[in-house]
C-alpha positions as CSV (number, residue, x, y, z in Angstrom):
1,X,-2.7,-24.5,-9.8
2,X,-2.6,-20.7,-9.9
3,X,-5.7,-18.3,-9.3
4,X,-7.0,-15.1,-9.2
5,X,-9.9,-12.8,-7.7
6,X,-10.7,-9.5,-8.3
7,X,-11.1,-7.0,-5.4
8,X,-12.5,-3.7,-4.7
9,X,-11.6,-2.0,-1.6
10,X,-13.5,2.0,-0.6
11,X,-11.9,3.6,2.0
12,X,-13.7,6.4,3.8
13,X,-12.8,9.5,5.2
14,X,-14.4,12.8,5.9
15,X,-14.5,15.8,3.2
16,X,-13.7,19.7,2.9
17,X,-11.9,22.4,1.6
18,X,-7.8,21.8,0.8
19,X,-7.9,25.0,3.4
20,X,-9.2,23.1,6.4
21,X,-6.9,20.5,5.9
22,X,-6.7,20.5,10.3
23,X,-8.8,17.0,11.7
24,X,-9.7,15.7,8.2
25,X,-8.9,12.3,6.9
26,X,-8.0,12.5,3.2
27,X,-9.2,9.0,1.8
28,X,-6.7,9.6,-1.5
29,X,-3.9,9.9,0.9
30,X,-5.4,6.7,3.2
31,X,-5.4,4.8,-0.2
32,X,-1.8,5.8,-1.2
33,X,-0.5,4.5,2.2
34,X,-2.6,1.1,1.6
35,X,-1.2,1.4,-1.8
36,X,2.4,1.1,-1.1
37,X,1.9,-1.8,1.8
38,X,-0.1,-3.9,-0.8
39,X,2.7,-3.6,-3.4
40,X,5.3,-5.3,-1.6
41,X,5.0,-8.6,-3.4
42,X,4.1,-11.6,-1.2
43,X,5.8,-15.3,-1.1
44,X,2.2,-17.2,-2.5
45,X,0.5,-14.3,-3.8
46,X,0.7,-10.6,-5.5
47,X,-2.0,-7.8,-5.4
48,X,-2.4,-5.4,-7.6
49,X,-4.8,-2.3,-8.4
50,X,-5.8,-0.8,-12.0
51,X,-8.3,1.4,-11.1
52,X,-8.0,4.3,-8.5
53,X,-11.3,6.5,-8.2
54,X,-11.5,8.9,-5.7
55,X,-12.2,13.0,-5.2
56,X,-14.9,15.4,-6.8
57,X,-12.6,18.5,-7.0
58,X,-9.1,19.0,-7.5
59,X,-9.5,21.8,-4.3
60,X,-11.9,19.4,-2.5
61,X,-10.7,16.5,0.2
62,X,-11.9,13.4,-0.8
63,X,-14.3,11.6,1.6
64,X,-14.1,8.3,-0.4
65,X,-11.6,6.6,-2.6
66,X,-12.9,2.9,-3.9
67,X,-9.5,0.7,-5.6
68,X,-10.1,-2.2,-8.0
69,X,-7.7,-4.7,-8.7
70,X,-6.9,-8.5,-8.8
71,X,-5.2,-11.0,-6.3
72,X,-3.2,-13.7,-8.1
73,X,-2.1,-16.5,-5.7
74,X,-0.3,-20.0,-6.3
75,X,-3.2,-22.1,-5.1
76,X,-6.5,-21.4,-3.9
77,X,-5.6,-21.5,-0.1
78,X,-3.0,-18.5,-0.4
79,X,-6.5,-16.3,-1.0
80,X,-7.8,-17.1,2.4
81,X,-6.3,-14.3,4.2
């Protein structure tokens, strides 16, 4: 029987100003990567996210990004990962 979870990742990374972009790790940019790995659907199950929050400024790296989605598998074993 199929099932599902819900999931919510926050990935961390340090914050400053889009000028000092030198040594900084951009947590929008981490979760983009992630992003496009966790897309590529799976034999026994699929993740997906609807919710993307990250940033407080549009000139401002962001030092946290949280995703929240859902993990649908075939059977309850394919979640234990």
């Amino acid at each position: 029987m199929a099932t599902s979870c819900e999931v919510m990742i926050t990935i961390h990374g340090t914050s400053s100003h889009i000028a000092n972009i030198d040594n900084q790790m951009d947590a929008n940019e981490i979760a983009s990567q992630f992003l496009q790995q966790a897309s590529l659907q799976q034999k026994n199950f699929i993740i997906r996210f609807g919710i993307i929050k990250g940033g407080t400024a549009p000139n401002i790296i962001s030092n946290q990004t949280t995703l929240y989605g859902s993990i649908r598998a075939l059977t309850i074993e394919h979640l234990e990962f």
